[in-house]
C-alpha positions as CSV (number, residue, x, y, z in Angstrom):
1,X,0.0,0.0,0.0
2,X,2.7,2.4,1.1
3,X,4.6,1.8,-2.1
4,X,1.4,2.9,-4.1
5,X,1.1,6.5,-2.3
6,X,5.4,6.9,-3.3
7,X,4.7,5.7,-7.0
8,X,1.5,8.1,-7.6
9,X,3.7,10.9,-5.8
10,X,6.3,10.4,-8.4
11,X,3.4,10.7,-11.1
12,X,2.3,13.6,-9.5
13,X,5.4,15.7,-9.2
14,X,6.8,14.3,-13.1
15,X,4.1,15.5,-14.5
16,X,4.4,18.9,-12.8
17,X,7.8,18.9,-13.7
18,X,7.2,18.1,-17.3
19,X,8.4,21.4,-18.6
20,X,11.9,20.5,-17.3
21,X,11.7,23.5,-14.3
22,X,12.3,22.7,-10.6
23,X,8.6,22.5,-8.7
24,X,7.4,26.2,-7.6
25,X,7.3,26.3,-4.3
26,X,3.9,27.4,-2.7
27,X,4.2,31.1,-1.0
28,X,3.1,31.4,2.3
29,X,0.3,34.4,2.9
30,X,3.2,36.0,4.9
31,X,5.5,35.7,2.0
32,X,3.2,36.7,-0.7
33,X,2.1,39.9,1.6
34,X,6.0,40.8,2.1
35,X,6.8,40.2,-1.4
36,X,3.9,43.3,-2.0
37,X,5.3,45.7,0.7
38,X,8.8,45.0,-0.4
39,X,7.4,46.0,-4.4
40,X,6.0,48.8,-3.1
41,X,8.3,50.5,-1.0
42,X,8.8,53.9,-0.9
43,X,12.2,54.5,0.9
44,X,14.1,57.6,1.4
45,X,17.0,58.7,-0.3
46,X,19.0,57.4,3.0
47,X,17.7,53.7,3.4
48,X,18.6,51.0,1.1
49,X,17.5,47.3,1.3
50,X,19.2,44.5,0.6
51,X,18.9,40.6,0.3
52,X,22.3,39.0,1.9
53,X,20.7,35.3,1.3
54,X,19.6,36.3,-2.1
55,X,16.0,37.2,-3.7
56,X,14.8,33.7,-2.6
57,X,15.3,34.2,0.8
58,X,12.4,37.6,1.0
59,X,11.7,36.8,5.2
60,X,15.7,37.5,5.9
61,X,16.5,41.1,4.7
62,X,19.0,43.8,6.0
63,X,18.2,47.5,6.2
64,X,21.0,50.5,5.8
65,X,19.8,53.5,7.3
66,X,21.9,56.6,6.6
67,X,20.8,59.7,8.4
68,X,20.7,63.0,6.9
69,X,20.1,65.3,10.0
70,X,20.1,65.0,13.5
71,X,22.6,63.4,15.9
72,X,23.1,60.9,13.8
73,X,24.3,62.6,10.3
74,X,26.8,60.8,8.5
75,X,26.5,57.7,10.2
76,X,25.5,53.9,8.3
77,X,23.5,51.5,10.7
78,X,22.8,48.2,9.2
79,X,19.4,46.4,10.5
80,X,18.6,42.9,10.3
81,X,14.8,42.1,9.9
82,X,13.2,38.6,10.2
83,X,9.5,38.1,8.7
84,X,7.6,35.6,10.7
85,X,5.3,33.2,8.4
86,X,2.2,34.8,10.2
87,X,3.4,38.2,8.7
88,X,1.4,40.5,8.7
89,X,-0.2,39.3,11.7
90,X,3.0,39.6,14.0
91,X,5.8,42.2,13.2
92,X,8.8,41.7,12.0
93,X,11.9,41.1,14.3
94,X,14.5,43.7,14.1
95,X,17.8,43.5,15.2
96,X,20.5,46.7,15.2
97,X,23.4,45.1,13.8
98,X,25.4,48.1,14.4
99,X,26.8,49.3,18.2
100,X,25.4,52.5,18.9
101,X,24.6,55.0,21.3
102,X,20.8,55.6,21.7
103,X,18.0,56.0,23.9
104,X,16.2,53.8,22.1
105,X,18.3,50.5,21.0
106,X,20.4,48.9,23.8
107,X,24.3,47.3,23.0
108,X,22.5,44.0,22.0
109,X,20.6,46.0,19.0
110,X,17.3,45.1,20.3
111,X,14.8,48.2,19.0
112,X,12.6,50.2,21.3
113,X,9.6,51.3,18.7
114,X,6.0,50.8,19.7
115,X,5.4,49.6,16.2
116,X,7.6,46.6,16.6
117,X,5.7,45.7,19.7
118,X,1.9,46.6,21.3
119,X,1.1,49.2,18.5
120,X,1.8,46.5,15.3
121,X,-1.3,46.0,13.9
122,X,-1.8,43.8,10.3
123,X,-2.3,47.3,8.3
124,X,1.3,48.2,8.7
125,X,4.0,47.4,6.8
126,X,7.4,47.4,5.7
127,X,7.6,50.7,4.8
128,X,6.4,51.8,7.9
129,X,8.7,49.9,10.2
130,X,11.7,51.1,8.1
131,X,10.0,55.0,8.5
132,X,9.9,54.4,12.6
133,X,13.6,53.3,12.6
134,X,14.5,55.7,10.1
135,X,12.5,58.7,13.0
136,X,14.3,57.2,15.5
137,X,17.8,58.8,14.0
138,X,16.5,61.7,13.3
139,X,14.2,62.2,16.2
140,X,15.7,60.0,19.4
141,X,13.1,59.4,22.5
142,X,14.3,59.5,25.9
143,X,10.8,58.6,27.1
144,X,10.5,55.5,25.9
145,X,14.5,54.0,26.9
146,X,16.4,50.6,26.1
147,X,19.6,52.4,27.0
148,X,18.3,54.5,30.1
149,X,22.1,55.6,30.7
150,X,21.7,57.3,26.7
151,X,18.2,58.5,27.6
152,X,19.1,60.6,30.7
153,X,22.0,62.3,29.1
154,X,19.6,63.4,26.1
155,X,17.0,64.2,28.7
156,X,19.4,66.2,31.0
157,X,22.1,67.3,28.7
158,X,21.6,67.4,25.0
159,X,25.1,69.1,24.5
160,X,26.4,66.0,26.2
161,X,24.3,63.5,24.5
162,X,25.5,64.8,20.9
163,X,29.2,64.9,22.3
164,X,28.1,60.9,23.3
165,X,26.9,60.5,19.8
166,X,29.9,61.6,18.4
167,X,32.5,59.7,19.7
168,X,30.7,56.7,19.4
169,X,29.8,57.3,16.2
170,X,33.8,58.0,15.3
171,X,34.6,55.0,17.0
172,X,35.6,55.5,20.6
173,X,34.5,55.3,24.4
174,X,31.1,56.0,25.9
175,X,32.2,55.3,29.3
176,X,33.3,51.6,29.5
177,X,31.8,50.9,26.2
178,X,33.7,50.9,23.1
179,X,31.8,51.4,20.2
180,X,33.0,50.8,16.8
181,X,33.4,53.5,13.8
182,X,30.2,53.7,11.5
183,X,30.6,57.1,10.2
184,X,31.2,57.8,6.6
């Protein structure tokens, strides 16, 4: 009996293969919903995405955020994003692959943005997330910290918290933390 089910499989999958390509493999809704958002995004200048796994890997992407203003001018911060299968229906996870000073991702690269966590809702996007990470260079929140330390200095002393930025940014110390150069 067993030996049946394998021999009508094989029928199955020769005769899909009979124009000599591999078998498409079926999209999940999360992948076909990120494969829209990723067609139509709508990036600044300063954000570029890219594909390290290559274009058949769309739920593993990296995002290089560039900031034109702010504290952060002239810096490059590379984020890692990972699309769960439920996509849209949980957010993506974000990672900050690059050390940096800020209120609002700690030395690990986790990502303080209420988007990523209680305020995601299925109508966001791709776009949106990279727009919230892409705010938090250019507008930083000490009210809402991962790295309280980096919070109270922009909270109590901006002139201090841009010095912070800075050196970190140049590669140097914060304190006891070394962070590494990632300005252009």
């Amino acid at each position: 009996m067993i030996n049946l089910f394998k021999v009508k499989a094989k029928q199955r999958e020769t005769a899909e293969n009979v124009n000599g390509k591999a078998p498409v493999k079926k999209q999940t809704a999360g992948e076909l919903r990120l494969h829209k958002d990723i067609s139509e995004l709508n990036l600044p200048k300063s954000c570029t995405i890219s594909f390290p796994n290559g274009k058949d890997d769309l739920m593993n992407f990296e995002v290089t955020i560039r900031p034109d203003e702010g504290y952060y001018i002239g810096g490059t911060f590379l984020f890692s994003f990972q699309v769960p299968s439920v996509y849209p229906h949980e957010p993506p996870k974000v990672k900050c692959k690059t050390k940096v000073y800020h209120p609002n991702i700690d030395l690990e690269g986790n990502v303080c943005l209420n988007i990523l966590r209680e305020d995601w809702k299925p109508v966001l996007n791709i776009n949106t997330v990279i727009y919230g990470l892409f705010h938090l260079f250019t507008q930083p929140n000490y009210e809402d910290p991962l790295n309280h330390d980096a919070a109270a200095v922009l909270r109590d002393n901006p002139k201090m918290f841009e010095s912070n930025v800075r050196r970190a940014m140049a590669g140097g110390y914060v304190g006891q933390t070394f962070f590494p150069r990632c300005i252009s």
